[in-house]
C-alpha positions as CSV (number, residue, x, y, z in Angstrom):
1,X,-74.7,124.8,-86.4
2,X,-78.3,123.8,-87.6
3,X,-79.4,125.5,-91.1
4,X,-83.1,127.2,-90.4
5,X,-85.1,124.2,-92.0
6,X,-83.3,122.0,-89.5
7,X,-84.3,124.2,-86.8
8,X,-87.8,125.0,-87.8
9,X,-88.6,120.9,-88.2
10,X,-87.0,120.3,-84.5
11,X,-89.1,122.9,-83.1
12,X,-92.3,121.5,-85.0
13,X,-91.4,118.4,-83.9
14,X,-91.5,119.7,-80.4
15,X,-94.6,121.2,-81.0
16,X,-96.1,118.2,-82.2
17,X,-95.3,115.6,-79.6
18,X,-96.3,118.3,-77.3
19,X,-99.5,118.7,-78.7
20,X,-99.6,114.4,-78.8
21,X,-99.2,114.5,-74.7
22,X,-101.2,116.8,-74.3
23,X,-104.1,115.5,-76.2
24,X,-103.8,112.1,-74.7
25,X,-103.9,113.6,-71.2
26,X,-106.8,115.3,-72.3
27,X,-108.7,112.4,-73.4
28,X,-107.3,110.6,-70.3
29,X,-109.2,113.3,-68.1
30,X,-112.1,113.3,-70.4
31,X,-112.5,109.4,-70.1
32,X,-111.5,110.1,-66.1
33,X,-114.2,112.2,-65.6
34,X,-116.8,109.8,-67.5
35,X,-116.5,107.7,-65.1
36,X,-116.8,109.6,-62.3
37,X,-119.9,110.9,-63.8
38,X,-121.1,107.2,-64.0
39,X,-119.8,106.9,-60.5
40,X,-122.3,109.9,-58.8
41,X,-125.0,107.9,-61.0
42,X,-124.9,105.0,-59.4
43,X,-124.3,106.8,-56.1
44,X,-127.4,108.9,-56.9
45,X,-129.5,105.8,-57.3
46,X,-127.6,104.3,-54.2
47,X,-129.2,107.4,-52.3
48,X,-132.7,107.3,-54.1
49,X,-132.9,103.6,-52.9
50,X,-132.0,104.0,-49.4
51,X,-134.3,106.8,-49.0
52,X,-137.2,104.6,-49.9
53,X,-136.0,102.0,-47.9
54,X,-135.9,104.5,-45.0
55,X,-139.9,105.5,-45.9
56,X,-140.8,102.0,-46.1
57,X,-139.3,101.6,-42.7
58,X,-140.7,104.5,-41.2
59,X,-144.6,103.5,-42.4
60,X,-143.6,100.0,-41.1
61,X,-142.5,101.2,-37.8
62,X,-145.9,103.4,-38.0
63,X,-147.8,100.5,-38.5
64,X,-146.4,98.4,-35.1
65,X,-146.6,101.7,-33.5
66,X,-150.5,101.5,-34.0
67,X,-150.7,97.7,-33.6
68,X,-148.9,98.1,-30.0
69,X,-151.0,100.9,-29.1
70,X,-154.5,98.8,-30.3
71,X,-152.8,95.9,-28.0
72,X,-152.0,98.1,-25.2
73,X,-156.2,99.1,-25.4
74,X,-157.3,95.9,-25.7
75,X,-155.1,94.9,-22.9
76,X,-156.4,97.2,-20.6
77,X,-160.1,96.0,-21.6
């Protein structure tokens, strides 16, 4: 039978490594979710970018809209 020092260093020991895992799946999930933060960045700007793209497109489109329509009335001349 274990004396009580015996005991109480096991179960500290325990306690410790415990404490290690739990710490390094911590900082694991903290480094985890750094990147996923960098990830909806770059997703963000992804988005920001194509909608601007999409505007460009839309006043481009707008402007061979009126360009057909000038043709159409100068055909008809």
């Amino acid at each position: 039978m274990m004396n009580r020092k015996a005991v109480k260093e096991d179960i500290l020991g325990g306690v410790i490594e415990f404490v290690k895992e739990e710490n390094n799946t911590a900082r694991a999930m903290g480094n985890r979710l750094r990147m996923v933060e960098a990830k909806s960045v770059d997703i963000k700007e992804d988005v920001d970018n194509n909608e601007s793209l999409c505007k460009d497109l839309e006043n481009w489109l707008s402007s061979v809209e009126a360009m057909l329509v000038s043709l159409e009335g100068t055909a008809a001349d």
